[in-house]
C-alpha positions as CSV (number, residue, x, y, z in Angstrom):
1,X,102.1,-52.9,65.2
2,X,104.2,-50.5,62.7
3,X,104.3,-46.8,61.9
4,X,105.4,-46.1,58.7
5,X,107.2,-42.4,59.1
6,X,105.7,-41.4,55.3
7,X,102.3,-42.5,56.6
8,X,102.3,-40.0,59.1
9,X,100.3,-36.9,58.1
10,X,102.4,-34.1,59.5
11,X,101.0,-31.1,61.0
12,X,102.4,-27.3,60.2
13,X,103.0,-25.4,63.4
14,X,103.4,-21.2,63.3
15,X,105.3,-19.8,66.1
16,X,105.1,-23.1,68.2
17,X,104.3,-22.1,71.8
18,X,104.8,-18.7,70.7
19,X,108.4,-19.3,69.4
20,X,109.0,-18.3,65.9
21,X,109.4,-19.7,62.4
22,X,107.6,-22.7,61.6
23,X,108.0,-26.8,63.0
24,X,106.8,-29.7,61.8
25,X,105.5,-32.3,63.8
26,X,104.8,-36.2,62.7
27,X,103.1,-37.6,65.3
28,X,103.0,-41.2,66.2
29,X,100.1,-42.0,67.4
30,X,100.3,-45.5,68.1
31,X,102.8,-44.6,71.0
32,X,100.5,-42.4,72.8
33,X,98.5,-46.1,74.0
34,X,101.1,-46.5,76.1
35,X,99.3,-47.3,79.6
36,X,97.8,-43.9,79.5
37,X,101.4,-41.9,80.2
38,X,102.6,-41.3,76.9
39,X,100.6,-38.0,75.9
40,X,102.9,-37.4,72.5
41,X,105.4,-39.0,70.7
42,X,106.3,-36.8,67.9
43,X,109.4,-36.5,65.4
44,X,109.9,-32.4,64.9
45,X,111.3,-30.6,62.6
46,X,112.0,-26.9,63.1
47,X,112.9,-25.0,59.7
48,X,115.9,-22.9,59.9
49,X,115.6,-19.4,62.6
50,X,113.0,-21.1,64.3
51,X,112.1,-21.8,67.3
52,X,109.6,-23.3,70.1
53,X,108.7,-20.8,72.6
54,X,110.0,-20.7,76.4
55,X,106.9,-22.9,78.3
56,X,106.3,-24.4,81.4
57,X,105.4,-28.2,82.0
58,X,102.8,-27.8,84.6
59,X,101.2,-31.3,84.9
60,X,103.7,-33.5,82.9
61,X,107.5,-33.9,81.4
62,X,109.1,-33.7,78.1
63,X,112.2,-35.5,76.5
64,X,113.7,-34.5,73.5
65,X,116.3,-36.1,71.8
66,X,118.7,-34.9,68.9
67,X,118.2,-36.6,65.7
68,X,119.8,-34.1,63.0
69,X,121.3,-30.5,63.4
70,X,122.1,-28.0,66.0
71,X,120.3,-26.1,68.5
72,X,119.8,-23.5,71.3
73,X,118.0,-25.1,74.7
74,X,116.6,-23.0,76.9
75,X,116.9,-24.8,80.0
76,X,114.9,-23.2,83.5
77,X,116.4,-20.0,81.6
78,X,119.9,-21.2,80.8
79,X,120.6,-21.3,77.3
80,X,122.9,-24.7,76.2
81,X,123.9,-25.5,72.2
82,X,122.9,-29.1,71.8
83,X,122.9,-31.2,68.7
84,X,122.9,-35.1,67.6
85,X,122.0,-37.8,70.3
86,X,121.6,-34.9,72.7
87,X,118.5,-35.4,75.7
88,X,116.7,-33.2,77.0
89,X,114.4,-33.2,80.4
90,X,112.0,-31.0,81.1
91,X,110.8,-31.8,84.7
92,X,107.3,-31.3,85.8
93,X,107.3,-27.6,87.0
94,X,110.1,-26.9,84.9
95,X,109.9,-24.5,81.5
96,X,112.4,-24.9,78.6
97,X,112.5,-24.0,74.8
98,X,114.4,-25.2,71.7
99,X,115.4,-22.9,68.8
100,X,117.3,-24.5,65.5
101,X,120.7,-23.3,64.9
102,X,122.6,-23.1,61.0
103,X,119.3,-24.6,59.2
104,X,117.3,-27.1,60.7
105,X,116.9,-29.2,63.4
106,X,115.2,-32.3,63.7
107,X,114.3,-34.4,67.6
108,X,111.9,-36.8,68.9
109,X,109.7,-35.1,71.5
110,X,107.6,-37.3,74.2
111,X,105.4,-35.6,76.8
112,X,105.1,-37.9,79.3
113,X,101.9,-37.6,82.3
């Protein structure tokens, strides 16, 4: 089976887990069938002075992974610059955040459970 990315219907986000600015997410939800773990699978894009809130992954984890630009992770409270081919974990129990850097910044996102 095949996703086409500009079949994907993307979704506007405000203040994304009361960050700031605006992200777009483009979810593919043919990955989310995976044996029940897979809760998303989404390619973001976070417009420029944006930025996903600081949040806590209470019963599940979350990869991201670099595609295009620059960025601020808040890691458990440390703040890291990251940018292409960069990964992310975000542990069960742990909390993180993402804010773009000089213009935008695009990354897969999976929430795994």
């Amino acid at each position: 089976m095949v996703t086409k990315f500009q079949d994907i219907n993307p979704m506007e986000m405000v203040a994304p887990r009361n960050g700031k600015g605006v992200a777009n997410n483009f979810p593919y939800e043919i990955l989310k069938s995976i044996e029940g773990k897979v809760k998303a699978f989404n390619h973001m894009r976070l417009d420029a002075d944006s930025a996903i809130g600081y949040h806590q992954h209470v019963d599940d984890l979350e990869i991201y992974i670099i595609t295009e630009g620059e960025g601020i992770y808040n890691d458990n409270g440390k703040e890291v610059a990251v940018g292409v081919n960069d990964v992310m974990l975000c542990n069960k129990g742990e909390y993180h955040g993402l804010a773009s850097k000089n213009g935008t910044l695009d990354f897969i996102a999976i929430i795994i459970g």
